[in-house]
C-alpha positions in Angstrom: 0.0 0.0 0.0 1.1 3.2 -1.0 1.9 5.9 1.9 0.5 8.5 -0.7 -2.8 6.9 -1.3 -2.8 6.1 2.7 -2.8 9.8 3.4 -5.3 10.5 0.1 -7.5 8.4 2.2 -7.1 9.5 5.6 -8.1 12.9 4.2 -11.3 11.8 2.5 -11.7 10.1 6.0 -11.6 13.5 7.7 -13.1 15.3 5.2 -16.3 13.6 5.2 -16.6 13.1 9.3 -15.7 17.2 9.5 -18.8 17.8 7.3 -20.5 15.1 9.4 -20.2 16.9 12.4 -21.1 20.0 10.9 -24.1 19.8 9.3 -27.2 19.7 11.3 -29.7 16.6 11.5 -33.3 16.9 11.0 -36.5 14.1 11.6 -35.2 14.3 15.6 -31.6 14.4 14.9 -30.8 12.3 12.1 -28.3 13.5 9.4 -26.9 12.4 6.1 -24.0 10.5 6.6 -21.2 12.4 4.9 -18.6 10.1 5.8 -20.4 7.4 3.6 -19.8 10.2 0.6 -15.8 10.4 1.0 -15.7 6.5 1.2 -18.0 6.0 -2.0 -14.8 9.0 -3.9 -12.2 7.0 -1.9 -13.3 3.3 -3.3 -13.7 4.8 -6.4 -9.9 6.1 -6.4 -8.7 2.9 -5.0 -10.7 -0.4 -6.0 -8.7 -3.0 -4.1 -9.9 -5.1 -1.7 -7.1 -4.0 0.9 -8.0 -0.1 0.1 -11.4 -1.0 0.6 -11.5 -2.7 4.0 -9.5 -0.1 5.5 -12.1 2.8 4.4 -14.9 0.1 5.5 -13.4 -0.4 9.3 -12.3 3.6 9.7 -15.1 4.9 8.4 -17.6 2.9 9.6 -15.9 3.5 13.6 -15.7 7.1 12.8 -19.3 7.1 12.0 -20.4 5.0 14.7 -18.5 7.6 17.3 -20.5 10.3 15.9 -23.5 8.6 15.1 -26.4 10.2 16.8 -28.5 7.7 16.6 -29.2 5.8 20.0 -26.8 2.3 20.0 -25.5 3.2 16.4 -22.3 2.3 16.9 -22.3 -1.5 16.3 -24.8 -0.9 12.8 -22.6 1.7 12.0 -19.7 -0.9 11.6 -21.9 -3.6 10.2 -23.3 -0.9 7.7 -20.6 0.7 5.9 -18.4 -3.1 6.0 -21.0 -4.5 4.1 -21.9 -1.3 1.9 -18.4 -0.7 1.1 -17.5 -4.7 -0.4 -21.1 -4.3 -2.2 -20.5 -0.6 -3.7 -16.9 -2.2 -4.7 -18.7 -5.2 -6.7 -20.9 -2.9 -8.4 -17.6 -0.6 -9.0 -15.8 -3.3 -10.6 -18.6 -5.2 -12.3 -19.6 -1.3 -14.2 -16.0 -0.3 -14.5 -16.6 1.1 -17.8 -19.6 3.2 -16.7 -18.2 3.8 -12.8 -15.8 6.2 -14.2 -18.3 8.6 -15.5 -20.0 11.5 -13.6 -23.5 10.4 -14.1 -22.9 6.7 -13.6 -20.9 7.1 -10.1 -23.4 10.0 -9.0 -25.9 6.9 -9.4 -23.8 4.2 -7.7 -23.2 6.7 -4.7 -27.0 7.4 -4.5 -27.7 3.6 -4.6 -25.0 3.3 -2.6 -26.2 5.7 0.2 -30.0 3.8 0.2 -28.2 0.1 0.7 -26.4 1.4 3.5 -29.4 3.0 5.1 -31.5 0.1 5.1 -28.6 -2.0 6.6 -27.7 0.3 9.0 -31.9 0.6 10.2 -32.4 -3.1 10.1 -29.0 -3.7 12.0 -30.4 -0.9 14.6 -33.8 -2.3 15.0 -31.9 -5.7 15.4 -29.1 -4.8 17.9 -31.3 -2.3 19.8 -34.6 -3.9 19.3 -36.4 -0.9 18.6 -40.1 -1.0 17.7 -39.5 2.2 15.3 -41.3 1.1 11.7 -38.5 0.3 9.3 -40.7 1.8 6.5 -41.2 5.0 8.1 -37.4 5.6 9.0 -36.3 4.9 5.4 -38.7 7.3 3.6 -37.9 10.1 6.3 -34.5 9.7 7.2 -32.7 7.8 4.2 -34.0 8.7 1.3 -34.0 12.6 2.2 -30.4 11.3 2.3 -29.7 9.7 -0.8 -30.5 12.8 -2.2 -28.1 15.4 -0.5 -25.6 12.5 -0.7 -26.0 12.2 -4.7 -26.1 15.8 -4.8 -22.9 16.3 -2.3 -21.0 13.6 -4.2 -21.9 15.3 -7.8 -20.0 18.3 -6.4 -17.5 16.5 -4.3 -16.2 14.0 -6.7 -15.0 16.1 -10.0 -12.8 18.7 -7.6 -11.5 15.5 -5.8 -10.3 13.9 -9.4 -9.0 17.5 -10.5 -6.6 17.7 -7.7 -5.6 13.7 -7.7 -4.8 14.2 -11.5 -3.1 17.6 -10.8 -1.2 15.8 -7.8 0.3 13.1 -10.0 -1.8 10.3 -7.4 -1.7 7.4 -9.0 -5.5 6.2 -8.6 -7.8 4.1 -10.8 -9.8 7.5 -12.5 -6.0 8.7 -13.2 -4.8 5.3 -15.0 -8.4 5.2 -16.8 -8.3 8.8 -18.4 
């Protein structure tokens, strides 16, 4: 592993639990989950399994210490593990398409509504909540799909404009 793209992803890391912290929840506290943004950009600069787990474990602990949602520490973890490996699959499976704008805005949107639904059913599990599933995901996740898809549309193109300026050697720098 590359001490460059280590630090590259330590950054994203930061970046996305600073704009975590900083923007406010709404539906009783709930936010989007930012974090979940930077490690969509970061799997999509670095596709490899090893890349991959170690944005899955930070990030999802991160999250999980700032997560505001009662007991969401454990679903935290369990949520962005397995959203991570799945958004890699899709990555690698639509390499072709995963490197344009549109495409990724999509896979970061669909991205950000698997890892909501795993994170609530691994909180209603772990904390045995009797909050409706249904309810939670129209209010909380897909509010947040949207400002995710919309953050990441931003996000992403400055992030590739620097990495290409910055000589990184990342998979949208060997594919352009």
């Amino acid at each position: 592993m590359n001490t460059k793209n280590l630090v590259l992803m330590a950054m994203l890391v930061s970046v996305g639990a600073a704009l975590y912290v900083i923007i406010p929840g709404f539906n009783g506290g709930m936010k989007p989950d930012f974090m979940l943004t930077m490690m969509f950009i970061g799997i999509l600069l670095f596709p490899y399994t090893k890349n991959v787990f170690l944005l899955a474990v930070t990030t999802g602990v991160i999250s999980g210490l700032f997560s505001t949602f009662p007991g969401g520490f454990v679903p935290n973890i369990i949520d962005k593990f397995v959203t991570a490996f799945v958004f890699l699959a899709a990555v690698l499976i639509l390499k072709k398409y995963a490197a344009k704008l549109p495409a990724s805005i999509a896979l970061a949107a669909g991205g950000t509504a698997l890892s909501g639904a795993i994170f609530l059913s691994a909180a209603i599990f772990v904390v045995g909540a009797d909050i409706p599933f249904s309810a939670l995901f129209v209010t909380v996740v897909v509010p947040a799909m949207l400002i995710n898809g919309i953050a990441f549309g931003l996000i992403y193109p400055i992030v590739l404009t620097l990495v290409k300026r910055s000589k990184f050697e990342t998979a949208a720098t060997q594919s352009a």
